[in-house]
N, C-alpha and C positions, 0 to 999 in steps of 0.2 A: 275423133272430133272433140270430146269429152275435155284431151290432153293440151288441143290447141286453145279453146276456149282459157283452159285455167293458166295455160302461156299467158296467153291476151292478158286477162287479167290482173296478172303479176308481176305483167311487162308495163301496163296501164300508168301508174305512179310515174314509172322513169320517164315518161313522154308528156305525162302532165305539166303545164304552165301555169303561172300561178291562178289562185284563186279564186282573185279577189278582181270584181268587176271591174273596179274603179284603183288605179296603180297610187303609188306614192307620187311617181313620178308626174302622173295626172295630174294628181291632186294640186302638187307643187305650181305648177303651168297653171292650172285653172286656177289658181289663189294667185298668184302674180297678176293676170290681167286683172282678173277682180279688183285687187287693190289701186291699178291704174286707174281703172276705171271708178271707182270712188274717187281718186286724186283728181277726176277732169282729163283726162286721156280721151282722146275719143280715136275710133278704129272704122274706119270703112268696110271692113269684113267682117260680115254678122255671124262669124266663127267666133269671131275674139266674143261678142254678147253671148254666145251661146257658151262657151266655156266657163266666163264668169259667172254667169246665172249657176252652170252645173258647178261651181265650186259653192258659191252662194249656198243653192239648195240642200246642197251634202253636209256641211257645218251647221247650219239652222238644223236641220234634219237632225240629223247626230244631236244640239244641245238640244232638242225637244224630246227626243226617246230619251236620254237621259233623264230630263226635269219630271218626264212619265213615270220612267226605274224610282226616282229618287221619291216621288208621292208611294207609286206604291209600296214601298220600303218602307216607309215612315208608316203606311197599315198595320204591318206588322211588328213594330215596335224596334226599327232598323235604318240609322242613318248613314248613310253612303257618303258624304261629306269631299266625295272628289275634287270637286269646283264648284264655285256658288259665283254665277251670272247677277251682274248687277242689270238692276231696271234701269235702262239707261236707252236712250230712243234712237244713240248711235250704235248700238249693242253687235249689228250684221256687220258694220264696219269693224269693231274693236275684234271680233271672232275674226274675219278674215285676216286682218295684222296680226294674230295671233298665232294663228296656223300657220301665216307665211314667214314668220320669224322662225319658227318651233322648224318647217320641214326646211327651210333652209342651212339648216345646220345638221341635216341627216344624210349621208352621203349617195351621191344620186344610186339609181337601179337597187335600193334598199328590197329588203325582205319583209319588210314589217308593214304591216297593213295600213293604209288611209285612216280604219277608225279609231286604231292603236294612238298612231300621229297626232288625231286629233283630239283624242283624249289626252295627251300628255301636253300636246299645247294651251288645252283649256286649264286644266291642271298647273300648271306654271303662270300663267297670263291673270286667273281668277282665283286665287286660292282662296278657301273659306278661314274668314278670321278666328272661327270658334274650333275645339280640339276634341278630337277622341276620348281624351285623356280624363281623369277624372284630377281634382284640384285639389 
């Protein structure tokens, strides 16, 4: 019994699918209606809202634990400098154009994670004007 159990679990990995809750691919689709729906688009199927919201939430979400990471860093005398979000009152729309320009250029059924994505589209889209570097 002992023999089939550690089969099981060695076998476990090759049958696993990915990860991660939330796919690239998702992401990609719920950031496109998103951005229609900011453009004025309107959808009779309260999928298409509910997609966008969950794209919506996922990107806000992601820049706020970030801007969390990036205060507590700064406690410790540590700055992360990845992207620096403007105040800006259009901010949810410029994130969602951001992300949907970034994964559209990732080739579909990708490997790489949604938070990866959206870190490197906030990353390109915001970058912080000031440098690591010393002068």
């Amino acid at each position: 019994m002992k023999k089939l159990w550690l089969l099981a679990a060695l076998c476990a990995p090759l049958l696993a699918t990915s990860a991660h809750a939330y796919t690239a691919d998702e992401l990609r689709g719920d950031c496109q209606i998103a951005e229609e729906m900011y453009a004025g688009q309107k959808s009779s199927d309260p999928f298409q809202a509910i997609r966008s919201a969950r794209c919506i939430a996922y990107v806000a979400g992601f820049a706020d634990s970030y801007a969390v990471s990036e205060y507590l860093a700064g406690k410790v005398g540590v700055k992360l400098n990845a992207f620096c979000l403007p105040n800006d009152p259009d901010l949810s729309l410029r994130l969602v154009r951001a992300v949907v320009i970034h994964v559209e250029r990732v080739p579909p059924r990708t490997t790489v994670g949604p938070s990866t994505l959206v870190a490197g589209a906030l990353a390109k889209a915001f970058p912080c004007s000031d440098t690591l570097e010393s002068k």
